[in-house]
C-alpha positions, 0 to 999 in steps of 0.5 A, spaced: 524 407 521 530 412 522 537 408 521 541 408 527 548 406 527 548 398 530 549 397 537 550 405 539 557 404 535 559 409 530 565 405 526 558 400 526 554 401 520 548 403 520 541 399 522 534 401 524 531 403 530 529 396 530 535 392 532 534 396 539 529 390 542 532 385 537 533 379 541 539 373 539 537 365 538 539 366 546 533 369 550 530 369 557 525 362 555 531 359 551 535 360 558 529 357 562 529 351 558 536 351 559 536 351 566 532 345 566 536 341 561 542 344 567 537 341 572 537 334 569 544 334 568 546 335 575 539 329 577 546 325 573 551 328 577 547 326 583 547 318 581 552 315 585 556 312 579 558 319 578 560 320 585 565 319 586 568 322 580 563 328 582 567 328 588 574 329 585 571 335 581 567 339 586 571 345 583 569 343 576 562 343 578 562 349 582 564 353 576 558 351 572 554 352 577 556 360 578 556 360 569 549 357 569 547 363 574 552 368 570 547 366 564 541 366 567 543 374 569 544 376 562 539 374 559 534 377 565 538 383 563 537 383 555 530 382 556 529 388 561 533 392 557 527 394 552 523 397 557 528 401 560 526 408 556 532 412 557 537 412 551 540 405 551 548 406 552 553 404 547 554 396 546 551 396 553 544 398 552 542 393 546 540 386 549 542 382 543 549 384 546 548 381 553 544 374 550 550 373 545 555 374 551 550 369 555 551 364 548 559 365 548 558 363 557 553 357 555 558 354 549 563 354 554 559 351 560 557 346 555 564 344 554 565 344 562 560 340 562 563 335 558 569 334 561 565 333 568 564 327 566 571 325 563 576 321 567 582 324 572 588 322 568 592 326 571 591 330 578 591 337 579 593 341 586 585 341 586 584 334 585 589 332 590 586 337 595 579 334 593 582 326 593 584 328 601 577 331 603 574 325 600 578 318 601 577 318 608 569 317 607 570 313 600 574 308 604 569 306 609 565 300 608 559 302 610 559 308 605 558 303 600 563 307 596 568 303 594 568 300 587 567 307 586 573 311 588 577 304 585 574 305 578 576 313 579 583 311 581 585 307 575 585 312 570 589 317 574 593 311 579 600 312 575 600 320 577 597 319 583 603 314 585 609 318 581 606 325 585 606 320 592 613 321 592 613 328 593 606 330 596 605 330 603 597 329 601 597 324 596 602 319 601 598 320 607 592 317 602 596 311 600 598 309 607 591 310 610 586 310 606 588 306 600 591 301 605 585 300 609 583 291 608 577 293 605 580 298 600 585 293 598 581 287 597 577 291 592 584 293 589 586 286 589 581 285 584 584 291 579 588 289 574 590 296 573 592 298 580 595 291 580 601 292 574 601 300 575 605 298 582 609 293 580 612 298 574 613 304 578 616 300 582 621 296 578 622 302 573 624 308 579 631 309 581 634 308 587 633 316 590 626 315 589 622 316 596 618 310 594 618 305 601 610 307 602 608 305 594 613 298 596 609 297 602 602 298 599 604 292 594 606 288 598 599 288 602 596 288 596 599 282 593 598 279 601 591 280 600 590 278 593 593 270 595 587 271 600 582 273 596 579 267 592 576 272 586 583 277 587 588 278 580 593 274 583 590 269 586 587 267 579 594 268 576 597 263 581 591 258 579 592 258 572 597 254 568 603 259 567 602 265 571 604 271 567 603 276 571 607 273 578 613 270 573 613 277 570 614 280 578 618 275 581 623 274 574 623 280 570 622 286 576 625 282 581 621 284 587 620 278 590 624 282 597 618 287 596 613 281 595 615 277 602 617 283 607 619 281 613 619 275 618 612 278 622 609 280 615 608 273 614 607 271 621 601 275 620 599 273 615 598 266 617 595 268 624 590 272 620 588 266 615 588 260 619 581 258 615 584 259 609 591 257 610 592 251 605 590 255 600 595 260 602 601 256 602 600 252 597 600 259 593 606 260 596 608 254 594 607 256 587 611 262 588 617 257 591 618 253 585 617 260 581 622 263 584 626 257 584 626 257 576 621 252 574 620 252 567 612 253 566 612 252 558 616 250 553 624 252 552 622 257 556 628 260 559 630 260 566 638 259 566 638 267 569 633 265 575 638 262 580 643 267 579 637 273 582 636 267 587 637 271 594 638 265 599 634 270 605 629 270 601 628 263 599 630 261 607 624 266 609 619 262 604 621 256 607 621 258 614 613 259 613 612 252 609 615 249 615 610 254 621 604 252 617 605 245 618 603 245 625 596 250 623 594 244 617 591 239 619 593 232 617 590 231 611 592 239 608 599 237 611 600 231 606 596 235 600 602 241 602 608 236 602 604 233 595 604 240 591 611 240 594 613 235 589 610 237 583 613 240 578 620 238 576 626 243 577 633 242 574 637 244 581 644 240 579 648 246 578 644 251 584 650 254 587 653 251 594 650 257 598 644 256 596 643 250 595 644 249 603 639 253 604 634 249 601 636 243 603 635 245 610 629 249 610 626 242 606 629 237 611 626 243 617 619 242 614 620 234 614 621 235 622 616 239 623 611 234 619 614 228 623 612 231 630 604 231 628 604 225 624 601 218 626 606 214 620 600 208 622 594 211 617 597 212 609 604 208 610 605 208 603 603 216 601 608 218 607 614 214 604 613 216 597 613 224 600 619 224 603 622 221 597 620 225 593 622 231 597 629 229 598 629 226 592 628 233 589 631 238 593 635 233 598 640 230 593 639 235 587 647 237 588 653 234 592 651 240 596 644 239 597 646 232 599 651 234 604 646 239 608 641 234 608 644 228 611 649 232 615 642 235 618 639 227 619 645 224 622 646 229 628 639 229 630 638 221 630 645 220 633 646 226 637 651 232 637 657 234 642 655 241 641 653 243 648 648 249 645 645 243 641 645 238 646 640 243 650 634 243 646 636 236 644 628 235 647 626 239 640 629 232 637 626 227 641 618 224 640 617 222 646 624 217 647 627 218 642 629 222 635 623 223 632 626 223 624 628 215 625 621 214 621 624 219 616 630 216 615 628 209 614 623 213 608 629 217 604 634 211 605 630 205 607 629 202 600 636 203 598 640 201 605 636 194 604 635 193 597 640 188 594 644 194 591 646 196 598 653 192 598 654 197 592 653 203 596 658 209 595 663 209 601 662 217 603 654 214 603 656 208 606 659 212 612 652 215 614 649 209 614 653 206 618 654 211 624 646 211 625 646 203 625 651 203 630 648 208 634 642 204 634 646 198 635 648 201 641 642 204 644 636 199 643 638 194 647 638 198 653 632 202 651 629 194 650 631 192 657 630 198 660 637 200 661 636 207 659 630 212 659 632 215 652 634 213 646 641 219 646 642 216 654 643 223 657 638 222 663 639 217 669 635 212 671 631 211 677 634 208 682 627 205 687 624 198 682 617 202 682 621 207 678 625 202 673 619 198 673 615 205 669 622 206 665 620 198 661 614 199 660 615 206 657 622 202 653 616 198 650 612 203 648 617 207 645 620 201 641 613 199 638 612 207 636 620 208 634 620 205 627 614 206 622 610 201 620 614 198 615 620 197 619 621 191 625 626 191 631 627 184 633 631 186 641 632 178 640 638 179 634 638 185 635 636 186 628 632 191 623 627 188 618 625 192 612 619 191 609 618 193 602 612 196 598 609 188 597 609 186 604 612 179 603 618 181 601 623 184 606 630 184 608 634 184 615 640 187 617 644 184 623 646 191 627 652 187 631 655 184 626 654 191 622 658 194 627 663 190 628 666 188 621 663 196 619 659 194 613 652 191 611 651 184 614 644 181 612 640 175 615 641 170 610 
């Protein structure tokens, strides 16, 4: 057999006539059992737990398939090539050049392939253009898609929040597609997408065009306090809370956490079902945000200085409007969790602690319009102890707020603006924090330490005994129609007549079970936890010598 030189190339050594038909390891039946492989492999992509994946990848994929068609052509053409007669052209007419091109175009295929199946980390123009097309469809509950596109979104969620900022895109994404309520109560349960945000977030700057991403995190923590299987709701059920401590304390997005006003309105109006355990969620996050140690020597003395009064003002203004959506006895588990957890709040500073003070004594007043004081006398008394114990006289400011509160809504105000709304104070015909006042200060006004109270508190007390002093008795013969005084009274006898029988049902309802009003003495009887032991204080001899004047 004559030699040749190989390939048609005369700077190639010389080869037999041979090597014209010779095929390389890659032939036209290794390329068909190949497409079959290809064929399984795409069977694969088809799988819906690669959906997604496969979605964000369409160029990915188109690509293979044009390099499977690419290789299959070559090997068709390499094995005609032998029966073609003519003279085989250099290079060109040999069919082992074509099917070792095919194997170069079947090794980077096989590459290609490989990484198909590799997670996004970081996401291309394709991929955010792929995303954009497919987020719409993926987020639709009835696709069924969800945890799909949530497991995709975790590898590359740090670069498609830090490109959201800059491309169009990607933040329509975010606060369309990904702020659907079905997208982010599976997000909720994502621990990933959950800390990502909270650290891109945290470490941006200020020039950072990140208002979407805060708003997205807030509505993600939102729905995972509502969720019951969500990171956040799990975190705040635990002992020590790392991953809420970690936002309120360390990234200081308690702001971002609570948005506004109608957010939270929202949020109460949309869970009524479920509120009790929203709030007591909430309540957790209160004593965090207050500074409550949650194991030992852990250090809180920075807390109170990152305590912003309008957020803590905003936390309490929500306890105080869920009170009236908890029935009776959630309202009395709530006020319980309140009290749990001792914090150290002597030195909260004035500012702030006037406003704690006041929002607490705010939720006592909302309590104290559903409650009926007759059913768990003991449990009532105890809470509104503990409560102003704990956030009422925490501090001389905390005291002050609280007691200045309590005062003017049981003996009135001068300020006319007040004086309008003055039926928000009243229960029926009277100031409806009397049972309150008798609860916080009971125990100590009639104990036998009473005579030693401090001046500054005895003053208190002796402004409210005069005011009752004065207007009992006229409520108890139907002189007066109001306990404040400010109404007429009916001049037609029919009309006196229904003004005493409503002064004697005010005066049973007026007081809490453990306290009696005797209009004979015009006395007020304290009885304590054991029934057979009480003390009475006379309120004319009260006022007249202005202290203390007990029944011997």
């Amino acid at each position: 057999m004559e030699s040749i030189p190989c390939l048609g190339l005369n700077f190639l050594s010389e080869c037999s006539e041979g090597h014209l038909t010779e095929h390389f390891l890659f032939n036209l039946e290794t390329a068909i059992s190949g497409l079959a492989i290809v064929v399984a492999i795409y069977a694969l992509v088809l799988e819906r737990r690669f959906r997604a994946l496969m979605e964000l990848k369409r160029n990915e994929r188109k690509l293979i398939i044009k390099f499977v068609v690419a290789i299959i052509l070559l090997t068709l053409i390499g094995s005609v090539l032998p029966y073609v007669p003519d003279k085989p052209l250099p290079l060109l007419g040999y069919p082992i050049f074509w099917e070792l091109l095919a194997t170069c175009f079947l090794l980077y295929t096989a590459y290609l392939a490989y990484n198909l199946f590799q997670h996004i980390k970081n996401l291309s123009k394709k991929h955010i253009s792929a995303l954009a097309d497919y987020a719409p469809k993926s987020t639709a509950k009835y696709q069924g898609t969800l945890n799909f596109i949530l497991v995709e979104a975790e590898y590359f969620w740090s670069d498609f929040l830090n490109k959201s900022t800059t491309n169009n895109l990607l933040q329509n994404v975010l606060t369309v597609d990904f702020s659907q309520p079905d997208f982010l109560k599976a997000a909720s349960r994502s621990r990933t997408i959950l800390i990502d945000t909270v650290k891109f977030v945290e470490e941006s700057d200020e020039n950072t065009n990140k208002e979407s991403i805060e708003i997205f995190l807030q509505d993600l923590i939102f729905t995972g306090i509502t969720q019951n299987d969500s990171i956040i709701s799990d975190d705040l059920d635990s002992s020590y809370k790392p991953i809420m401590r970690y936002i309120i304390r360390k990234a200081e997005l308690t702001d971002v956490l609570l948005g506004n006003s109608s957010d939270l309105f929202l949020l109460r109006m949309n869970n009524k079902n479920n509120l009790i355990k929203i709030v007591n969620r909430f309540n957790e996050i209160f004593h965090m945000y207050l500074g409550r140690q949650y194991y030992h020597n852990e250090d809180v003395s920075k807390c109170f200085e990152k305590i912003d009064p309008k957020i803590l003002k905003k936390l309490l203004e929500f306890f105080k409007d869920s009170v009236s959506d908890l029935d009776e006895k959630a309202q009395s588990d709530f006020l319980r969790n309140l009290t749990r957890g001792f914090i150290a709040l002597e030195n909260l500073p004035e500012e702030k602690s006037v406003v704690l003070a006041e929002g607490i004594y705010n939720i006592l007043e909302e309590y104290v319009q559903w409650k009926n004081f007759s059913k768990n006398l003991t449990n009532d008394r105890m809470l509104f102890y503990e409560l102003y114990r704990q956030y009422g006289k925490c501090n001389k400011y905390a005291k002050q707020a609280f007691n200045t509160k309590l005062l003017e809504k049981i003996i009135g105000s001068e300020d006319k603006k007040k004086m309008e709304y003055s039926w928000y104070n009243l229960k029926g015909y009277y100031p409806m924090m009397i049972p309150a006042y008798f609860f916080i200060h009971g125990h100590t006004l009639f104990s036998d330490d009473g005579i030693n109270i401090p001046k500054e508190d005895m003053n208190f007390h002796l402004k409210i005994l005069k005011k009752m002093q004065q207007n009992l008795p006229k409520i108890a013969s139907g002189r007066t129609q109001e306990y404040l005084d400010r109404v007429e009274m009916p001049k037609d006898l029919r009309g006196a007549n229904i003004v005493k029988r409503r002064a004697e049902k005010t005066l049973s309802e007026m007081f809490p079970p453990s306290v009696m009003y005797d209009k004979e003495e015009n006395s007020i009887t304290y009885f304590f936890s054991n029934e057979e032991y009480h003390k009475t204080v006379l309120l004319d001899e009260t006022a007249r010598v202005n202290e203390l004047v007990f029944k011997n």
